[in-house]
C-alpha positions as a printed NumPy array, in Angstrom:
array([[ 10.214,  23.476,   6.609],
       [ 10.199,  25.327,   2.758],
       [  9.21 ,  22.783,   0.619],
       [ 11.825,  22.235,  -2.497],
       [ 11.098,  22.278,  -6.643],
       [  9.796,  18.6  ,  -6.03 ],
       [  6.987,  19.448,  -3.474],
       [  8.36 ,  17.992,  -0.898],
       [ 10.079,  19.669,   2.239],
       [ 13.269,  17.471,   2.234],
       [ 15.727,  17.293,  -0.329],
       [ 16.766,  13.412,   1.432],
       [ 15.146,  11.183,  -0.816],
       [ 13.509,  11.744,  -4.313],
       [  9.89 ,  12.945,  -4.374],
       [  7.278,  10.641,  -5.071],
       [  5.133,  13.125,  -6.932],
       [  7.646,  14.257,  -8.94 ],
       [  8.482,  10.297, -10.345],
       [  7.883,   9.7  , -13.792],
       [  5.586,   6.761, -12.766],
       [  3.179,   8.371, -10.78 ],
       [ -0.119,   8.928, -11.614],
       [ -1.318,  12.558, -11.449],
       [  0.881,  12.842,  -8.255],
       [ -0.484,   9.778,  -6.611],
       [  1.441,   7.769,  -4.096],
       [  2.55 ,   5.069,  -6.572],
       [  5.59 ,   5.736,  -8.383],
       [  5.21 ,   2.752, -11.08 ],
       [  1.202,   3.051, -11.465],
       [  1.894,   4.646, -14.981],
       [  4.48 ,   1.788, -15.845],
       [  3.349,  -0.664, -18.37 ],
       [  1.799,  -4.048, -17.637],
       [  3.463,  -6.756, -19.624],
       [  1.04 ,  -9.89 , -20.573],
       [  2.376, -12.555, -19.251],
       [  0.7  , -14.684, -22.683],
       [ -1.189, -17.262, -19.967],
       [ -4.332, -17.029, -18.474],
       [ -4.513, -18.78 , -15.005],
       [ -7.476, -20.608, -15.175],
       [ -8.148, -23.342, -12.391],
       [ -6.407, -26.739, -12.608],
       [ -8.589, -29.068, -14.374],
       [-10.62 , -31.857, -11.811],
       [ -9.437, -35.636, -12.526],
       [-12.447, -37.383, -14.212],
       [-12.037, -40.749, -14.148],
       [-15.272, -42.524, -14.575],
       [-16.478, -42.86 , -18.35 ],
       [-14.564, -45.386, -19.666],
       [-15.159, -47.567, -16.617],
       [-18.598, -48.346, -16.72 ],
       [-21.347, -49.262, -18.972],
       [-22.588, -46.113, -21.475],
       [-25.827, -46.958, -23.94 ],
       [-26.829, -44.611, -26.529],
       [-30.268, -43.797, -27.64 ],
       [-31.803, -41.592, -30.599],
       [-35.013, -41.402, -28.9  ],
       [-36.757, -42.129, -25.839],
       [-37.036, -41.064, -22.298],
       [-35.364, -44.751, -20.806],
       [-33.438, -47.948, -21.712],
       [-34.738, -51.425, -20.307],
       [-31.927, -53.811, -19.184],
       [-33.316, -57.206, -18.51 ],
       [-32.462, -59.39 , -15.744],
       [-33.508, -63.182, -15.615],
       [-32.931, -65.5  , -12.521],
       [-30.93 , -68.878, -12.046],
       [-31.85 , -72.176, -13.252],
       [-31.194, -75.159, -11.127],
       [-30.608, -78.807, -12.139],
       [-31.63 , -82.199, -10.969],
       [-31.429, -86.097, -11.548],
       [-34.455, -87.612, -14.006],
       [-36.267, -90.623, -13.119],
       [-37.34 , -92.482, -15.989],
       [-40.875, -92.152, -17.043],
       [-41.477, -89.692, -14.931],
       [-43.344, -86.152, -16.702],
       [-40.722, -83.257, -17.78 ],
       [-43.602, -80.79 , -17.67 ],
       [-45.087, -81.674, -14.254],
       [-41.472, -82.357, -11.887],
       [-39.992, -80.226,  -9.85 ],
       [-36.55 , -79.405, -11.235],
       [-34.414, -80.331,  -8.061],
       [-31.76 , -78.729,  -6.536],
       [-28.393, -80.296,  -8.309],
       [-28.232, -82.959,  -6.098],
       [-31.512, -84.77 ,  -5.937],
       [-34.079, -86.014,  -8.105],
       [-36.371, -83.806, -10.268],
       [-35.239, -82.855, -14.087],
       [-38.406, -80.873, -14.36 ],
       [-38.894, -77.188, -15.67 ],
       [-37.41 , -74.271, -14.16 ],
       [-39.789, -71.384, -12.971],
       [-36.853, -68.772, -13.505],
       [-38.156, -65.228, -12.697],
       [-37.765, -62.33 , -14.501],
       [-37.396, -58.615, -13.746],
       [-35.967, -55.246, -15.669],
       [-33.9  , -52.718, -14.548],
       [-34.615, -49.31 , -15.709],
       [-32.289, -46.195, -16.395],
       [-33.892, -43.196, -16.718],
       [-32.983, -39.861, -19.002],
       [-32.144, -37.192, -15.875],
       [-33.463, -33.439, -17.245],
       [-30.97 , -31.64 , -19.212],
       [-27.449, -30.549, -17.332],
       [-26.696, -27.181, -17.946],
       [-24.001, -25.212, -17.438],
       [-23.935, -20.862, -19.295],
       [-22.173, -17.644, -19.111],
       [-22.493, -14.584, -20.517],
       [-19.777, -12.436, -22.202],
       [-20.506,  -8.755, -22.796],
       [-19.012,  -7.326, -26.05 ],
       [-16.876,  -4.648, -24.793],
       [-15.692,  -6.859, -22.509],
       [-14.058,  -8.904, -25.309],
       [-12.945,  -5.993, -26.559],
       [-11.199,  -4.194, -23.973],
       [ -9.538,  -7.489, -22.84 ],
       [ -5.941,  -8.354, -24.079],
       [ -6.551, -12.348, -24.252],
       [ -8.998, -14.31 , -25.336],
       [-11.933, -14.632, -22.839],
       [-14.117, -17.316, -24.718],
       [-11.379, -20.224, -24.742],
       [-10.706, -20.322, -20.935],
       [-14.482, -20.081, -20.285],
       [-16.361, -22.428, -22.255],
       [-12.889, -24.653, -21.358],
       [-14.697, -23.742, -17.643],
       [-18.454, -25.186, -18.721],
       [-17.345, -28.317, -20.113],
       [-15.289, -28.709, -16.849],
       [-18.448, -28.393, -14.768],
       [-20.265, -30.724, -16.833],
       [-17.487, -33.319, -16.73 ],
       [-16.998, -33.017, -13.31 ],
       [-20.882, -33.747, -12.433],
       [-21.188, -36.678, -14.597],
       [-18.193, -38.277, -13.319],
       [-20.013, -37.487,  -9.693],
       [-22.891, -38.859, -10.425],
       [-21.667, -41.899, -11.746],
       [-19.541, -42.583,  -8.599],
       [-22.672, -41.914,  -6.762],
       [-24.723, -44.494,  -8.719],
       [-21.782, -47.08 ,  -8.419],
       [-21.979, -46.753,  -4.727],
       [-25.909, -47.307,  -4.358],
       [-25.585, -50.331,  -6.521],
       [-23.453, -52.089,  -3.881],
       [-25.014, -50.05 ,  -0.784],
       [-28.287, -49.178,   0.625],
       [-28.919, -47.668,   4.181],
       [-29.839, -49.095,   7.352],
       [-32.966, -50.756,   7.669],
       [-33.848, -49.36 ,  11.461],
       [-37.211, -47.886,  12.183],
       [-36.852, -44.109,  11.165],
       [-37.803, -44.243,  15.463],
       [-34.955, -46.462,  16.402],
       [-32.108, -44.383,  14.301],
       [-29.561, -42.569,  16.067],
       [-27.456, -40.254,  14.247],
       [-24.724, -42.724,  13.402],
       [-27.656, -44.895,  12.054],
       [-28.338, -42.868,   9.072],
       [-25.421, -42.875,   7.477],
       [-25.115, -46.741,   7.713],
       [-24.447, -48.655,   4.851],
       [-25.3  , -52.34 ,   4.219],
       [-25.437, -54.533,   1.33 ],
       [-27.706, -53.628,  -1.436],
       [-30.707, -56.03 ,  -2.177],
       [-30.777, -58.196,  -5.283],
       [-33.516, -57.73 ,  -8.257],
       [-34.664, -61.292,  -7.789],
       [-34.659, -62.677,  -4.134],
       [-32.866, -66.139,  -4.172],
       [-32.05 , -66.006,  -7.799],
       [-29.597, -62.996,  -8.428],
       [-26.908, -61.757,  -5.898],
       [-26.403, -58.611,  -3.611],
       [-24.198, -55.864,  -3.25 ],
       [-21.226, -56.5  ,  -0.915],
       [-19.921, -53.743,   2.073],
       [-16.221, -53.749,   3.427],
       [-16.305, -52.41 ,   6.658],
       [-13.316, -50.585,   8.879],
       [-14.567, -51.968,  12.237],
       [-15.614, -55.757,  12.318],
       [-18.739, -56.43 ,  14.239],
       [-19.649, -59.095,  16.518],
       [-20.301, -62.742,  14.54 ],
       [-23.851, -63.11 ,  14.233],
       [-26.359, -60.443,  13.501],
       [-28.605, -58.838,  15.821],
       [-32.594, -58.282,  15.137],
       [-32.035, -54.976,  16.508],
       [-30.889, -53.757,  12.358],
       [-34.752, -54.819,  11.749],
       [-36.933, -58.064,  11.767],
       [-35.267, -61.498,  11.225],
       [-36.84 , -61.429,   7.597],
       [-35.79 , -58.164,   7.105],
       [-31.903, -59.174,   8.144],
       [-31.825, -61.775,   5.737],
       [-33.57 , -60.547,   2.726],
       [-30.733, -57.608,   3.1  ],
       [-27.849, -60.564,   2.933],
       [-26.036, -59.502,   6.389],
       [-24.051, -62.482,   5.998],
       [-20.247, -63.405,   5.466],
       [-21.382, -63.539,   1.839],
       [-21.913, -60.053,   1.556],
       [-20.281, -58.186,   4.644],
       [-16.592, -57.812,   5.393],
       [-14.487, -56.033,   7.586],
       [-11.193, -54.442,   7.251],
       [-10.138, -53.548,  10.885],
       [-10.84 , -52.876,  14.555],
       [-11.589, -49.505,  14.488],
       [-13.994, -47.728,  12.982],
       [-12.48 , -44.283,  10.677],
       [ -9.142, -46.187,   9.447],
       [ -9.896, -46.594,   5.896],
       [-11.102, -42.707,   4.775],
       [-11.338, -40.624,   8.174],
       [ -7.721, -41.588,   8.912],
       [ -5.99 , -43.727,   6.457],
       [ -4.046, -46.554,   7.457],
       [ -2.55 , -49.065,   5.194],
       [ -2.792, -52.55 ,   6.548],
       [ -6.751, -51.45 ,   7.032],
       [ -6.62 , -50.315,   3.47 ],
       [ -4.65 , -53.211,   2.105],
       [ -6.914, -55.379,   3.894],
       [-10.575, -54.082,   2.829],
       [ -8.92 , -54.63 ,  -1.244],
       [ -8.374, -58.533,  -0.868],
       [-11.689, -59.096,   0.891],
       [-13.353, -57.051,  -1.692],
       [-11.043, -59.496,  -4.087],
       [-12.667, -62.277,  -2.114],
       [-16.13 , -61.002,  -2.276],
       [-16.148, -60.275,  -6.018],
       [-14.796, -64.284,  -6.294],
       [-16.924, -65.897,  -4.594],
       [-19.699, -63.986,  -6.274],
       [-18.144, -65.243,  -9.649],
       [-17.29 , -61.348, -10.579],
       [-14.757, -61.959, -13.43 ],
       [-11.485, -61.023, -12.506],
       [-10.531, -58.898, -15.475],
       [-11.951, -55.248, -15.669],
       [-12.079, -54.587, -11.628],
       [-11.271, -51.31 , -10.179],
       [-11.013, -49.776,  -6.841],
       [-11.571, -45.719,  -6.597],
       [-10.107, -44.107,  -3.057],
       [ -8.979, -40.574,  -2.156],
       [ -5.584, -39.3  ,  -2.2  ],
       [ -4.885, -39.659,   1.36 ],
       [ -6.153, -42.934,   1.196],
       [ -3.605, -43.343,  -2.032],
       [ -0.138, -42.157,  -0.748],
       [ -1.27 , -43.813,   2.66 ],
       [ -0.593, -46.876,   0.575],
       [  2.272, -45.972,  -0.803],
       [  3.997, -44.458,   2.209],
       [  2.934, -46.715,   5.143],
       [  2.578, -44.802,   8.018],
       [  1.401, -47.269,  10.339],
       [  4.697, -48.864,  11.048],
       [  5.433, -51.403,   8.475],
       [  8.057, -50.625,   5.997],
       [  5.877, -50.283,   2.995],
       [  9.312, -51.75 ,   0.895],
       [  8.988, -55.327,   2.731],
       [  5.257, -55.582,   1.435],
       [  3.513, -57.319,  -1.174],
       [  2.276, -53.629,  -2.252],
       [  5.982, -52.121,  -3.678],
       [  8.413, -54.835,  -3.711],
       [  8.297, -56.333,  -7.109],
       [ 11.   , -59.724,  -5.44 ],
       [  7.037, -60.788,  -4.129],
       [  4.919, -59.578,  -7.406],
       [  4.138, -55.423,  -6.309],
       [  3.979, -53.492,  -8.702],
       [  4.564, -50.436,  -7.883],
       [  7.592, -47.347,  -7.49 ],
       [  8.284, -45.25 ,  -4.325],
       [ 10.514, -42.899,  -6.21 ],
       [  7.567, -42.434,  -8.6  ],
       [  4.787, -42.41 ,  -5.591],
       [  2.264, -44.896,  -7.636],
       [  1.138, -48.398,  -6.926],
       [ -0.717, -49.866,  -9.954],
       [ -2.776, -52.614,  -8.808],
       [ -3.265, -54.772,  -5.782],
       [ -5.265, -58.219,  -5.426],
       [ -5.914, -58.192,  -9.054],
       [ -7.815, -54.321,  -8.86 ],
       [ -6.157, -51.53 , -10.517],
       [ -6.081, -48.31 ,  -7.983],
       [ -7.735, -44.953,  -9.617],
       [ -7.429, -41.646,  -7.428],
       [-10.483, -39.632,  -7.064],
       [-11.745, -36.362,  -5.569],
       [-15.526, -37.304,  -6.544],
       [-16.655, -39.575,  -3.867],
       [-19.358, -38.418,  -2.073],
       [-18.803, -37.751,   1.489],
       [-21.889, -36.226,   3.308],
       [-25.957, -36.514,   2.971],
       [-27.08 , -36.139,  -0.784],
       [-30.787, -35.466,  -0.755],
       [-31.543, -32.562,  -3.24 ],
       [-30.751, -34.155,  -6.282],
       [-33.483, -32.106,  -8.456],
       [-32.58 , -34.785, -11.707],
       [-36.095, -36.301, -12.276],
       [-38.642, -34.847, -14.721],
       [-41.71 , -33.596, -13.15 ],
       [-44.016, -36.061, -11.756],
       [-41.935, -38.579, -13.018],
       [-40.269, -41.582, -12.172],
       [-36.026, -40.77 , -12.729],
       [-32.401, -42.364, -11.546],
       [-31.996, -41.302,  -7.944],
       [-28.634, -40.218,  -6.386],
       [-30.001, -38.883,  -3.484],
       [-28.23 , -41.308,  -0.242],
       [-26.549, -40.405,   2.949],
       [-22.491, -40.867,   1.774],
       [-21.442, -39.93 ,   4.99 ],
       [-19.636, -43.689,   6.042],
       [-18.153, -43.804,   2.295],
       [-14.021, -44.563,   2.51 ],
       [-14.159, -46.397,  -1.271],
       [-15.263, -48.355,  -3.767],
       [-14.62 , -51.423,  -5.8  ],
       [-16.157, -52.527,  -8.626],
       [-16.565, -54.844, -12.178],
       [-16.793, -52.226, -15.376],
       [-20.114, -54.296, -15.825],
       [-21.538, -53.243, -12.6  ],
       [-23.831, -49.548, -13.543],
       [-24.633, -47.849, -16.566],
       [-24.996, -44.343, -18.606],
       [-27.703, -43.929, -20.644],
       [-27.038, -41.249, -23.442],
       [-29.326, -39.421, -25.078],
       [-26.953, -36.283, -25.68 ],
       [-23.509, -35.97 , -25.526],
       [-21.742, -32.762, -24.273],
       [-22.259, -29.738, -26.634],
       [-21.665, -26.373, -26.771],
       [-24.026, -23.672, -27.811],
       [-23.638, -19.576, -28.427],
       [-25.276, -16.863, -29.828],
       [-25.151, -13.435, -30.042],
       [-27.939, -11.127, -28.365],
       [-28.292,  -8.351, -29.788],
       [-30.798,  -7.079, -26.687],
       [-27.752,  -7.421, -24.658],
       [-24.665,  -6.689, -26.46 ],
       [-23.13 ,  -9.82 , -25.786],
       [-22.752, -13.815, -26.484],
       [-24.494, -16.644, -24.434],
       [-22.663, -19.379, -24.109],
       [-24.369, -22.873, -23.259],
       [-22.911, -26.013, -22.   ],
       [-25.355, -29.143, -21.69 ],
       [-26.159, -32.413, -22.241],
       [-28.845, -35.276, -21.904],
       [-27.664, -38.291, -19.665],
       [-29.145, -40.684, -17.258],
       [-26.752, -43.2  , -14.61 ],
       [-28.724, -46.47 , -13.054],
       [-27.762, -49.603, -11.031],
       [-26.884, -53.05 , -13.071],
       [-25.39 , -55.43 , -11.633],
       [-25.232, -55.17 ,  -7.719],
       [-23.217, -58.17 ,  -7.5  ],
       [-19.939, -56.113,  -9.139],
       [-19.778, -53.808,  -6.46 ],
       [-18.152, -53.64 ,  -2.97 ],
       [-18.691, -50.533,  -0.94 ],
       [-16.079, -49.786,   1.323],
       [-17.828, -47.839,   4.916],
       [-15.845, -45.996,   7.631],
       [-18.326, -47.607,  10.291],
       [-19.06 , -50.569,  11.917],
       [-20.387, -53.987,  10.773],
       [-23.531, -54.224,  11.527],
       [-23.86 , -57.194,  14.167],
       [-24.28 , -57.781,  17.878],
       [-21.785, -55.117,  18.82 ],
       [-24.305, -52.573,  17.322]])
């Protein structure tokens, strides 16, 4: 077929390489069309960070750690006349003594982790040739990262205050096993309180040597003091949210913090979005309107048509995407041949937490700052993103860990 004045052999449809658009005769008849800025620079949605004004932060000029004293109970009893104050026993509240108290003491340490860095580069003609401005949206992007570690490292430190892991020979363990939580141990045995655990399968009453020696089983509190559970089955309060187990696990972590003399102001409970709406839109068969959650005729508080519930037992519900969920062991934080904060735990059972504002700590050396300079070696600016921080354990007592597993018992 001839081909026509516009290259092409039909006369059908107008010619592509003949369109004013078209790039040296190329297939695309707009590549020569101008590109309109749009004026906005998509840039990732910014993570939630909840965790810094929740929690206790210290500040220090100097130093590599911050000592937070702990000192036991005192008990009372009923003097006898006569009798020496310096050589009785004190008593127990109910019988005689009066005499001196042997409180122990202990400190708790928080260690200064190695500086948290986060950099880019930005060639020169790069900043030139671009149409927006490329330094706003990135350093925006370190800060982010820094943000979004601290508030992941605190989470992680609020958890290990309330939890530790299974106390099973590393020979007994089965895989389950180590990612089993149980109730943290207290800085002075008899004298301070434990960490608490909510779990989303009750075990058997009664708890089985098999989780280590008798001694070992007490020292760790697995007791009605410090264990709870939410449920029948294990996976209903993070692995598949359901809101009577959910609604459950926050009064007994209510309960816990009570009878552990937690005040009741200042108490917070951090779960996952599923876990969240779960709440809000009941699922699991009850009209989530008749409950104590939304209905405000019983004391909810709460909207559906605004999806939120604000608090329930007394804790105010945050939303996070932070918790931990998996084995954290590579946590290179500590200072060479030095003693540091450790984050490193197997999070793998972790569906929540609940906690007193009291209950772990920052310690600050330096706060989040920006650095940049120009290098001339390179043709380009550095930018640097960093601070100085350290998180630690406090106050075990303040914190209930909610697990997706079992309670650890005869059934185990």
């Amino acid at each position: 077929m001839p081909t026509n004045v516009f290259g092409n052999g039909s006369s059908a449809a107008y010619p592509v390489k003949g369109r004013v658009g078209s790039n040296n005769h190329g297939d695309d008849s707009t590549a020569l069309f101008l590109k309109k800025f749009a004026g906005e620079v998509m840039t990732v949605f910014d993570e939630k960070n909840i965790m810094k004004p929740l929690h206790t932060i210290r500040t220090i000029s100097k130093g590599k750690s911050a000592q937070f004293p702990v000192i036991g109970t005192a008990n009372a009893g009923y003097y006898t006349p006569g009798t020496d104050i310096l050589d009785n026993s004190v008593g127990s509240g109910t019988d005689a003594g009066g005499g001196i108290n042997n409180m122990k003491q202990t400190e708790v340490l928080i260690h200064i982790d190695k500086i948290l860095m986060s950099s880019t580069f930005i060639s020169s003609i790069d900043e030139l040739v671009s149409h927006f401005d490329v330094r706003a949206p990135y350093t925006h992007q370190l800060g982010e990262a820094l943000a979004n570690q601290f508030d992941k490292n605190v989470l992680k430190v609020a958890l290990k205050t309330g939890a530790a892991q299974s106390v099973k020979k590393p020979e007994d363990r089965t895989a389950a096993d180590a990612a089993h939580l149980i109730p943290s141990a207290s800085w002075i045995e008899g004298q301070t309180k434990r960490g608490s655990v909510v779990y989303a399968k009750a075990g058997t009453t009664g708890f089985a040597p098999a989780q280590g020696s008798a001694d070992q089983i007490a020292s760790l509190g697995y007791d009605s003091v410090n264990t709870a559970s939410a449920g029948t089955t294990e996976g209903q309060l993070r692995g598949t949210p359901t809101a009577s187990v959910i609604r459950k696990a926050l009064f007994e972590s209510a309960r816990l913090l009570d009878e552990k003399d937690v005040p009741q102001s200042d108490r917070y409970a951090i779960i996952t979005p599923a876990m969240y709406y779960e709440l809000v839109n009941n699922t699991s068969g009850t009209d989530v309107v008749s409950s104590s959650l939304i209905n405000k005729d019983v004391g909810g508080e709460g909207s559906i048509a605004a999806g939120t519930i604000t608090r329930v037992a007394g804790i105010t519900l945050l939303v996070s995407n932070h918790l931990p969920n998996g084995n954290e062991d590579a946590h290179a934080n500590n200072w060479v041949g030095q003693t540091g904060n450790n984050y490193n735990m197997n999070y793998t059972d972790v569906a929540g937490l609940v906690f007193h504002k009291g209950g772990f700590g920052t310690l600050k050396l330096q706060d989040l700052s920006m650095e940049s300079e120009y290098l001339i070696q390179r043709q380009g600016s550095l930018f640097v993103a960093k601070y100085s921080m350290g998180h630690g354990p406090l106050r075990p007592e303040s914190v209930v860990v909610w697990s997706d597993g079992l309670q650890p018992g005869d059934s185990e």
